[in-house]
Every structure is written in structure tokens, then in C-alpha cells.
Backbone as a chain_set.jsonl record, in Angstrom:
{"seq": "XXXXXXXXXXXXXXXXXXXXXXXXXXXXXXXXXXXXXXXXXXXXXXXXXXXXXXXXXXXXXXXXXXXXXXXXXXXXXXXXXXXXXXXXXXXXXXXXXXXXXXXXXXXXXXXXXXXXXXXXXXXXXXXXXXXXXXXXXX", "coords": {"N": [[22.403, -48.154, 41.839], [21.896, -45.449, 42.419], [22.397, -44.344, 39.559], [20.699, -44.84, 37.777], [18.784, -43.927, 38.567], [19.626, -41.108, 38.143], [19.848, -41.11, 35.558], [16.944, -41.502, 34.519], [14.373, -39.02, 33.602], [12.987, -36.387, 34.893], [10.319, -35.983, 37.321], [9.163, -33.427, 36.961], [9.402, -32.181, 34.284], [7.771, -31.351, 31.53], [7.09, -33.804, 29.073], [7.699, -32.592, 25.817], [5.563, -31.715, 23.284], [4.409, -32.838, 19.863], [2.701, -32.936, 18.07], [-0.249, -31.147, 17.559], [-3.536, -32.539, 19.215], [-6.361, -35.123, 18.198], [-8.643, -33.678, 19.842], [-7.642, -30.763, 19.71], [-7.283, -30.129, 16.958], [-9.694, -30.244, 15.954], [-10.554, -27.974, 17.225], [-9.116, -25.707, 16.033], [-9.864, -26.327, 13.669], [-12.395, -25.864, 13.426], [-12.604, -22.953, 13.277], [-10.743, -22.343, 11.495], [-12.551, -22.925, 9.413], [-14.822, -21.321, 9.875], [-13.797, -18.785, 9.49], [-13.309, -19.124, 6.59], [-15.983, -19.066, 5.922], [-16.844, -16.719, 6.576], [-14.622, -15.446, 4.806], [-15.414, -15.966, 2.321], [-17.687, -14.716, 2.09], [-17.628, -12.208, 2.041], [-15.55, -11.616, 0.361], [-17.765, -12.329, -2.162], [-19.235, -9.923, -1.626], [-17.319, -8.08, -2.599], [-16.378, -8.694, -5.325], [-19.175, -8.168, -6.341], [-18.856, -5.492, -6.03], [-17.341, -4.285, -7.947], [-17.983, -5.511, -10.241], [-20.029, -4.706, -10.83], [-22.416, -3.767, -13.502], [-24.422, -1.863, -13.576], [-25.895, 1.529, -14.238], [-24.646, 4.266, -13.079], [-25.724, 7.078, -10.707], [-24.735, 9.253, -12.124], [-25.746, 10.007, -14.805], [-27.7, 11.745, -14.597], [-26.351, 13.662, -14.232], [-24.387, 17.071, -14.209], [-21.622, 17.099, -17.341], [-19.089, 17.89, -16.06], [-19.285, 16.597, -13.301], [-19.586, 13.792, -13.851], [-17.48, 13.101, -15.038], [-15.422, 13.037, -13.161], [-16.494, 11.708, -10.92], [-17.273, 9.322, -12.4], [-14.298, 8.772, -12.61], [-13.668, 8.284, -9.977], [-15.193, 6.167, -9.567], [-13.795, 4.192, -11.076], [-11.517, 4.013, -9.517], [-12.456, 2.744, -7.168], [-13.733, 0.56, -7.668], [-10.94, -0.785, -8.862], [-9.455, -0.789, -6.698], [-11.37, -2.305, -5.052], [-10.805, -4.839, -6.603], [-8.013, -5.604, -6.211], [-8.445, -6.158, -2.998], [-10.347, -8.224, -3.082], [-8.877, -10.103, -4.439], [-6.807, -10.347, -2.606], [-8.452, -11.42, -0.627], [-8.857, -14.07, -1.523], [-6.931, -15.033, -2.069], [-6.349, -15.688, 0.691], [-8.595, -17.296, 1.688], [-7.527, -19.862, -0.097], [-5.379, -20.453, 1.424], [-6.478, -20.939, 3.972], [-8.121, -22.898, 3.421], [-5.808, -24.479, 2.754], [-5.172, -24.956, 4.887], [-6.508, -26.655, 5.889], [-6.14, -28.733, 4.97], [-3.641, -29.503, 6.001], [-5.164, -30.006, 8.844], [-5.854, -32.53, 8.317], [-3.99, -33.826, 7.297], [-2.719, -33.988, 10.415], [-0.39, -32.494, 10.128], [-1.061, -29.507, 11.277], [0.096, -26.341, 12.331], [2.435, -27.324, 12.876], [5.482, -25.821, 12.507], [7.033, -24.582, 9.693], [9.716, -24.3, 9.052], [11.0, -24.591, 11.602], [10.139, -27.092, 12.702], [9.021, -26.771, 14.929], [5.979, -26.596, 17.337], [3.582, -24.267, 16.51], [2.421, -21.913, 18.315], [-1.03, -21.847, 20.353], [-2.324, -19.508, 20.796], [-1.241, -17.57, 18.45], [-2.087, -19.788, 16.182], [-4.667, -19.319, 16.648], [-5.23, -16.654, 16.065], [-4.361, -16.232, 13.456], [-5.187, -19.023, 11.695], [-3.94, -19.739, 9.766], [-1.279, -19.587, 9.325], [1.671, -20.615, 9.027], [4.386, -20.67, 9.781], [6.191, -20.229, 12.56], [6.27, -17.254, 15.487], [9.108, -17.003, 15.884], [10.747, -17.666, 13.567], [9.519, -16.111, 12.184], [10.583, -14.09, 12.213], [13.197, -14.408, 12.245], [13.222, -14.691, 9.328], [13.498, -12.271, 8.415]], "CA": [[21.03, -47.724, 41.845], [21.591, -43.474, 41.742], [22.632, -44.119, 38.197], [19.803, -45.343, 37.111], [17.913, -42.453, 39.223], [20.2, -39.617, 37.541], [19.163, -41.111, 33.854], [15.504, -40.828, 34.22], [13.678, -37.649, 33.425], [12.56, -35.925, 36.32], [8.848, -36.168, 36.775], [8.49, -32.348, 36.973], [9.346, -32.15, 33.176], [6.735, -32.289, 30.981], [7.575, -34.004, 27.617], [7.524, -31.475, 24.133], [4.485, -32.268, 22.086], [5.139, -32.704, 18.663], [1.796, -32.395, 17.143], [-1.635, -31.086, 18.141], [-4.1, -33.852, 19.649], [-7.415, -34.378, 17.677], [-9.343, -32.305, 19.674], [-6.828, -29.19, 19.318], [-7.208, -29.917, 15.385], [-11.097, -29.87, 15.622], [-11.351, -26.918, 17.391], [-8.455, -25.393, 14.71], [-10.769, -26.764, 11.988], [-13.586, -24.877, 13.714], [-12.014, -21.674, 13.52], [-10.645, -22.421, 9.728], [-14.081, -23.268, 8.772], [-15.578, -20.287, 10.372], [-12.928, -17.804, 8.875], [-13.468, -19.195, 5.214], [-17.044, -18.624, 5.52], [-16.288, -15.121, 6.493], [-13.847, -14.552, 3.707], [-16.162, -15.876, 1.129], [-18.939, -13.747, 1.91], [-16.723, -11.127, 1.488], [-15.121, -11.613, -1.601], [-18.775, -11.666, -2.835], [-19.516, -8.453, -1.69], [-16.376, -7.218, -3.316], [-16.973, -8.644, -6.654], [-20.419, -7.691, -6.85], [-19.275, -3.682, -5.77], [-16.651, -4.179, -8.724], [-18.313, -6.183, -11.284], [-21.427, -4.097, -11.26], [-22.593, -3.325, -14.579], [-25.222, -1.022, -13.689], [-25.397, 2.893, -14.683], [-24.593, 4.885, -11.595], [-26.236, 8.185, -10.321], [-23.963, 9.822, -13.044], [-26.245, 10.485, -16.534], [-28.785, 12.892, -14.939], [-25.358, 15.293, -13.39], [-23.186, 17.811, -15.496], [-20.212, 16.198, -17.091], [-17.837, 17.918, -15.205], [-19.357, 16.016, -11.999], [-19.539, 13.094, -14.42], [-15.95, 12.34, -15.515], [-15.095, 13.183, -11.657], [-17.435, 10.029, -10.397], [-16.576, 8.098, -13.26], [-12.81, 8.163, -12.15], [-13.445, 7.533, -8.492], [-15.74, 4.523, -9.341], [-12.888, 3.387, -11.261], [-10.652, 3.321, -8.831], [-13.077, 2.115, -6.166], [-13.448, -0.851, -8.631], [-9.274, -1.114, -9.29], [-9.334, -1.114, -5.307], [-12.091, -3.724, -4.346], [-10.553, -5.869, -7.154], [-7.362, -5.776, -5.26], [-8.791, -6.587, -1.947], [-10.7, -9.367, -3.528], [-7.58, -10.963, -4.795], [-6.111, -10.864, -1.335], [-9.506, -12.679, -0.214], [-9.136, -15.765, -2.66], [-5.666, -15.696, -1.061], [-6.542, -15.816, 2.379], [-9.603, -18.286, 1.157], [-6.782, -20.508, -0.373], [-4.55, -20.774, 2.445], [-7.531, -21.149, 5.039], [-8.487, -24.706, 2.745], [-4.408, -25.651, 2.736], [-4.702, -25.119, 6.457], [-8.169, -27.649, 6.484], [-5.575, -30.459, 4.21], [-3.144, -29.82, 7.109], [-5.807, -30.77, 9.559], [-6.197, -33.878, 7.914], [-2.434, -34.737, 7.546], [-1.914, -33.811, 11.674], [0.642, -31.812, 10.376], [-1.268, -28.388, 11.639], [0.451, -26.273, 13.809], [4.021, -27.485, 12.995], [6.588, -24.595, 11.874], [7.498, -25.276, 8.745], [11.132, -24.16, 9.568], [11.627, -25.178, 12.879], [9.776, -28.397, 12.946], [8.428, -26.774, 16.445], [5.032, -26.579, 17.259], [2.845, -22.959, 16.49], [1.776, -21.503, 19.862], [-2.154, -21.81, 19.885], [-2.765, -18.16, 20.764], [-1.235, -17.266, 17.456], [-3.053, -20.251, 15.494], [-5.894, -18.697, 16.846], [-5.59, -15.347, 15.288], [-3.41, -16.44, 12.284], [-4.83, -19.968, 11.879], [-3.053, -20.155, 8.347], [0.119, -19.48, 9.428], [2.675, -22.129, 8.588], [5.63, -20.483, 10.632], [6.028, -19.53, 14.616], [6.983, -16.14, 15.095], [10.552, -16.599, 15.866], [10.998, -18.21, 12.017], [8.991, -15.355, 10.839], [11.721, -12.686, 12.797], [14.646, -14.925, 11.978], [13.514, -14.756, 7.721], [13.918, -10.789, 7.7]], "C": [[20.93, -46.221, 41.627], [21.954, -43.758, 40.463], [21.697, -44.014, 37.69], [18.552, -44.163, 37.65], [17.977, -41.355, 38.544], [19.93, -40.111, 35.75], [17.864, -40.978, 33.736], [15.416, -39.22, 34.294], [13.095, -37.852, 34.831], [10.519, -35.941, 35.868], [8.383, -34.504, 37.247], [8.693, -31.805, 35.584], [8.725, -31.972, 32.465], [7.402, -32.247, 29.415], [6.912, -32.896, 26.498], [6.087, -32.43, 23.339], [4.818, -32.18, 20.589], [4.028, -32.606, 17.384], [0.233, -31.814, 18.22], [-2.477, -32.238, 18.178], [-5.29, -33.485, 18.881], [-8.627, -33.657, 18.359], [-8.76, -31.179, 19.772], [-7.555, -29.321, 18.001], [-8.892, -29.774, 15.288], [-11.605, -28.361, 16.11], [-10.542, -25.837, 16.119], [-9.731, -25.241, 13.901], [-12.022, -25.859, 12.216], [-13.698, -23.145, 13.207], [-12.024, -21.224, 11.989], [-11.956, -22.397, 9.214], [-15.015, -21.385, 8.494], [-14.963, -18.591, 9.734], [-13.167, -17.884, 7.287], [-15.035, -18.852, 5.005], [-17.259, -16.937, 5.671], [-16.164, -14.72, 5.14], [-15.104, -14.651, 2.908], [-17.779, -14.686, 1.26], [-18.117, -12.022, 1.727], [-16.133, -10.483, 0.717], [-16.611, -11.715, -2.358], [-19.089, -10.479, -2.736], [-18.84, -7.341, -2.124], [-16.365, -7.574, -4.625], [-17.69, -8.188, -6.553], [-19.986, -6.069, -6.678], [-18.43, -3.936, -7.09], [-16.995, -4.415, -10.058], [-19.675, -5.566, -11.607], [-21.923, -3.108, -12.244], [-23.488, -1.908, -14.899], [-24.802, 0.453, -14.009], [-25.285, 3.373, -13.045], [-25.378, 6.294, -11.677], [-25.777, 9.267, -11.462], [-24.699, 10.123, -14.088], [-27.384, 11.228, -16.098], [-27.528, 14.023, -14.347], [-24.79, 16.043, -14.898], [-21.865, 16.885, -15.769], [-19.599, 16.416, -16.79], [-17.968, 17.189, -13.828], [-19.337, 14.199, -12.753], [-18.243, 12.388, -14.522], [-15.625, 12.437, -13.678], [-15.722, 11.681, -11.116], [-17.589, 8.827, -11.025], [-15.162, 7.594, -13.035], [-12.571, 7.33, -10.757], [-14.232, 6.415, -8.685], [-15.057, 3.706, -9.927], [-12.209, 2.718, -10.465], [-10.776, 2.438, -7.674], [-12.798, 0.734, -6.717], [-12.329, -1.434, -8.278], [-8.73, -1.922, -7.677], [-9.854, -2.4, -4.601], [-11.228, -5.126, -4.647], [-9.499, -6.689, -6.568], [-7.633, -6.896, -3.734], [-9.722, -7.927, -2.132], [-10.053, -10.577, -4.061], [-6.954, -10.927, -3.79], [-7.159, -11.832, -0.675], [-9.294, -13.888, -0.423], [-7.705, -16.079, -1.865], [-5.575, -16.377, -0.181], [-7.635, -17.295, 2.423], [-8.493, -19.993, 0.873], [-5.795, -21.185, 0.333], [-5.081, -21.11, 3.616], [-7.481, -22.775, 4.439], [-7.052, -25.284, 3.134], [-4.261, -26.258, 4.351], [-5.415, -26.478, 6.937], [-7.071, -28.64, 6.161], [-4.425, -31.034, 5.584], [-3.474, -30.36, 8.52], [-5.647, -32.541, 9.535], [-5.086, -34.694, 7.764], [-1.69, -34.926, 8.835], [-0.824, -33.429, 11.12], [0.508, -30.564, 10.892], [-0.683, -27.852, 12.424], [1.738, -26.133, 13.707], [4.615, -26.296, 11.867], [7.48, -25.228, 10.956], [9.379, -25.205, 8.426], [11.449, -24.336, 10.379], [11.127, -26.291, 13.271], [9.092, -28.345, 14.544], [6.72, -26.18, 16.328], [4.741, -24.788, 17.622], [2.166, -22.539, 17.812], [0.222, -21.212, 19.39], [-2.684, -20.484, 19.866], [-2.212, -17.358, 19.04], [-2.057, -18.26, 16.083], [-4.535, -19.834, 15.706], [-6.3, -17.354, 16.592], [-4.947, -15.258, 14.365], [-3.779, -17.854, 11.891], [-4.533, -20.454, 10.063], [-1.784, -20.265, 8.533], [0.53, -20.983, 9.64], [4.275, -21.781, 9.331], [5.484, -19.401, 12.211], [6.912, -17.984, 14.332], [8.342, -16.047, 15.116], [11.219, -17.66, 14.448], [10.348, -17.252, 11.505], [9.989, -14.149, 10.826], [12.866, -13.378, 11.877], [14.667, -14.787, 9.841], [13.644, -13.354, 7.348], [15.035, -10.629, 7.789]], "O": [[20.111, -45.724, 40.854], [21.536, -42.711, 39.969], [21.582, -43.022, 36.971], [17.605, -43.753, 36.978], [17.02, -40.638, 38.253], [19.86, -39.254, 34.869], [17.493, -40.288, 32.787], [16.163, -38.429, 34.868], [12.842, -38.813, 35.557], [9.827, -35.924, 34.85], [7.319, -34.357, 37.848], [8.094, -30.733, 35.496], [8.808, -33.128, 32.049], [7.933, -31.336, 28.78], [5.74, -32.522, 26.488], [5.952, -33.613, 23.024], [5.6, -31.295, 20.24], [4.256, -32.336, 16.205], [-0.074, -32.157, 19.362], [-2.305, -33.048, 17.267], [-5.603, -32.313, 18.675], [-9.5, -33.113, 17.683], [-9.594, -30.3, 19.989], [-8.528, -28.575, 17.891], [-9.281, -29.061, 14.364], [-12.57, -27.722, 15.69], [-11.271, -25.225, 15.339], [-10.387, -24.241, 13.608], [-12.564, -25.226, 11.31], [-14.66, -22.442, 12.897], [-12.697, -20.389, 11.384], [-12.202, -21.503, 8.404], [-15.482, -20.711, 7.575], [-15.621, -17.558, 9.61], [-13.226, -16.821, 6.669], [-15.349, -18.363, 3.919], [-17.794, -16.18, 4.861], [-16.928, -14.059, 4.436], [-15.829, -13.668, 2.76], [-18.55, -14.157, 0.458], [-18.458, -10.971, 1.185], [-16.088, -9.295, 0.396], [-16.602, -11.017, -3.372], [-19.258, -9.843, -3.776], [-19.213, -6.169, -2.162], [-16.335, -6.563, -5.326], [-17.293, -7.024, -6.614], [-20.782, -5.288, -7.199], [-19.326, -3.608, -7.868], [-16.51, -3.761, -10.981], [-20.337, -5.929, -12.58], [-21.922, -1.895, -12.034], [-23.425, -1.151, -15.868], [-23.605, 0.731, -14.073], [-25.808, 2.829, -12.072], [-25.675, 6.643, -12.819], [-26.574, 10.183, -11.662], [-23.977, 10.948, -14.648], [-28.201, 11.491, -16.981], [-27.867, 15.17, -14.057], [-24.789, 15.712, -16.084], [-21.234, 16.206, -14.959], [-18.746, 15.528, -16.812], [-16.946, 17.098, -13.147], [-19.007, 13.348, -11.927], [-18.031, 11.244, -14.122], [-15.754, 11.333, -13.149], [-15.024, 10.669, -11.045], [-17.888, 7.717, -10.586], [-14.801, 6.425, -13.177], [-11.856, 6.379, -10.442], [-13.98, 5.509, -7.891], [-15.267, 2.515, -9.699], [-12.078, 1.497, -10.385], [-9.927, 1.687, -7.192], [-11.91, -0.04, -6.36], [-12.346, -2.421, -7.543], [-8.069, -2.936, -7.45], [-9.254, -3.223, -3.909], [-10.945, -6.05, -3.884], [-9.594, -7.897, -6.351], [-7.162, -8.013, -3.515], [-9.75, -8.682, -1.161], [-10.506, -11.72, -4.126], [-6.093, -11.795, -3.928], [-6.796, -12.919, -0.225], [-9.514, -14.766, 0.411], [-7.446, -17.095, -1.221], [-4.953, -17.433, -0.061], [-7.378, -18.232, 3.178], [-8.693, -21.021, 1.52], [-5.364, -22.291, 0.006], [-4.311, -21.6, 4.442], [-6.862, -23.679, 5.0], [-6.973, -26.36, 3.728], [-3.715, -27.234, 4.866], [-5.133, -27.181, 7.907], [-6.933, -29.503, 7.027], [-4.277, -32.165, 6.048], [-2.679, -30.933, 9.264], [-5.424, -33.4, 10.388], [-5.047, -35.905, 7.985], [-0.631, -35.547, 8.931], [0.108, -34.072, 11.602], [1.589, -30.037, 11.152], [-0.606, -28.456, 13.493], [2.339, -25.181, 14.203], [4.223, -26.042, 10.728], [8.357, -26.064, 11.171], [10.049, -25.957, 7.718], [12.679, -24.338, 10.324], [11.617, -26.696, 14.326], [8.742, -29.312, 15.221], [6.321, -25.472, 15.404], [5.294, -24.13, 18.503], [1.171, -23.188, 18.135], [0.001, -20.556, 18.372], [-3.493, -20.215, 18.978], [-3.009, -16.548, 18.565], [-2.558, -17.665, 15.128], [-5.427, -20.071, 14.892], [-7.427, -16.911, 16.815], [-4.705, -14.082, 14.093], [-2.72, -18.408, 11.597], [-4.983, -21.421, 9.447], [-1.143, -21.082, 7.871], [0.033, -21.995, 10.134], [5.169, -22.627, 9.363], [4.928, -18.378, 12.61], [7.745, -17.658, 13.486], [8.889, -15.147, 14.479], [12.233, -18.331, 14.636], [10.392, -17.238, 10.275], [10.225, -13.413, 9.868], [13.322, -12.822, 10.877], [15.689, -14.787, 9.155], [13.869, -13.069, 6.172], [15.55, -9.608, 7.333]]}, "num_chains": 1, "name": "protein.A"}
């Protein structure tokens, strides 16, 4: 009879989870949701400063203040465009995160097969690896 005592798990244990339950993944999805509507309003407001055709303050000044405010609205431009292409990123990987909702695979470390601690899905909820897979790939 102790044999059979010393092979059970102790009941102060508690078993490893191996995925998030669906309400973890709804409130997740909440979060995702709420972050992509973010980005996208964002990335509009960075196209539109970039893509804006209009004349600027520039054709009643001298042209030496001219070419000067013509370069920096270039690069403002060169800049937004940038930061607008990290948007669509972030936009892109927010949605992969929604497909992962939907497969209950969310959550899981795509290198350690161990589950994402929620305090970091909750300020990273794209991330696809736990931090000690993100230390261990430098």
C-alpha cells in the first residue's frame, strides 16, 4: 500500500497547463483587438502626414528658408514612412496573434513548447517566444 502512496502526485502540486483556457484567450483577443485598432489609427495618421500632397507654408518665404523646409519635410516624410511600415508590421502580427486565438495555440513559446507568462502577453500580446527563448537566441 506505501507504494502506491509514493507513485501518486502529491496533492500540493499543481499540474503545468499547457494551453490558455477560453476565457484567458478572450480576454487575449480583447487586448489584440484593442491594440490593432490603435495601430490602425495610427498608421493613418502617418500616411496622411506623409502622403500629403498639399503646398506647405513654403511659396510665400525666401528660398533660402524654402529649400531648408523643403528638406526637413522630406525627411519628416522618409521618417513617418518608416514608422508606418513598422505599424503594418505590428498590425500584421497583432491579426497572426487573433489566428492563434482561434487555433488555442496562443501563448505557447514557439521554442520551448512552454507556456508565455500572461504579464508579458499582456504588454507584448504578439509575442510568439517567452523571454528565456528570447535571451537564449542572442
Amino acid at each position: 500500500m506505501d507504494k502506491n502512496i509514493e507513485k501518486e502526485t502529491p496533492s500540493n502540486e499543481v499540474p503545468k497547463k499547457t494551453r490558455y483556457s477560453d476565457e484567458e484567450l478572450q480576454e487575449f483577443k480583447e487586448i489584440i483587438l484593442k491594440k490593432i485598432e490603435e495601430a490602425k489609427a495610427l498608421l493613418e495618421s502617418l500616411r496622411a502626414s506623409y502622403t500629403n500632397d498639399k503646398d506647405s507654408d513654403t511659396n510665400d518665404t525666401s528660398p533660402t528658408f524654402k529649400v531648408l523646409e523643403e528638406g526637413a519635410e522630406v525627411l519628416s516624410k522618409e521618417e513617418n514612412a518608416k514608422l508606418a511600415a513598422r505599424q503594418e508590421k505590428l498590425i500584421k502580427s497583432l491579426e497572426l496573434a487573433l489566428v492563434r486565438i482561434e487555433n488555442k495555440t496562443y501563448g505557447i513559446c514557439r521554442e520551448t513548447g512552454k507556456l508565455i507568462p500572461k504579464e508579458r502577453l499582456r504588454c507584448v500580446p504578439h509575442a510568439t517566444l517567452s523571454i528565456e527563448a528570447k535571451l537564449n537566441r542572442k
